[in-house]
C-alpha angles and dihedrals in degrees: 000000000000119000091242093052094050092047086058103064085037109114109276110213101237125195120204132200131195137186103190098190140345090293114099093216085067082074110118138151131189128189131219137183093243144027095231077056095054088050083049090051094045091055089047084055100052091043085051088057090049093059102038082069101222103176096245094053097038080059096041088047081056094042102050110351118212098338128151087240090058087046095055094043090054090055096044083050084067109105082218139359138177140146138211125219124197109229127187106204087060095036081221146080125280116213119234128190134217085258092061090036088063089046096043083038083057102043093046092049099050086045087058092037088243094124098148109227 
């Protein structure tokens, strides 16, 4: 296997932010040592919501529970979203935005047979 090929699949240190709503005090980030974890971290997010039984969501879980649709309506209700990927070759950060995190949140979740319905 070639050195660059294997540094591709390496974890890759990712960095997330989130703007939950309009107030600027919703602004968080979190940082995790790969960007599968980040994905990870994104869904526990959206089940902790769930739980949590805010009345959109409680309508949205009866609605439509656990889809990929619901998934990706609870990220674009973000008032802001990015993240931030370590890569090597740049020795730097790359800039992602909320459209690349639902592919790479799809992707991630048919590789783990976790396609919501």
């Amino acid at each position: 296997m070639e050195a660059s090929s294997a540094n591709s699949r390496a974890p890759k240190h990712t960095l997330m932010f989130i703007q939950f709503n309009e107030l600027r005090r919703t602004r968080t980030y979190m940082h995790f040592e790969s960007v599968s974890d980040a994905l990870d971290g994104l869904c526990q997010l959206y089940e902790e919501k769930l739980q949590q039984g805010s009345p959109e969501m409680v309508a949205q879980q009866t609605a439509q529970p656990r889809t990929l649709d619901a998934l990706f309506r609870y990220v674009d209700g973000f008032q802001d979203m990015g993240v931030l990927v370590y890569t090597p070759a740049i020795d730097g950060y790359r800039p992602y935005n909320r459209e690349w995190v639902k592919e790479k949140l799809y992707e991630h979740l048919r590789r783990a047979g976790r396609v919501y319905a």
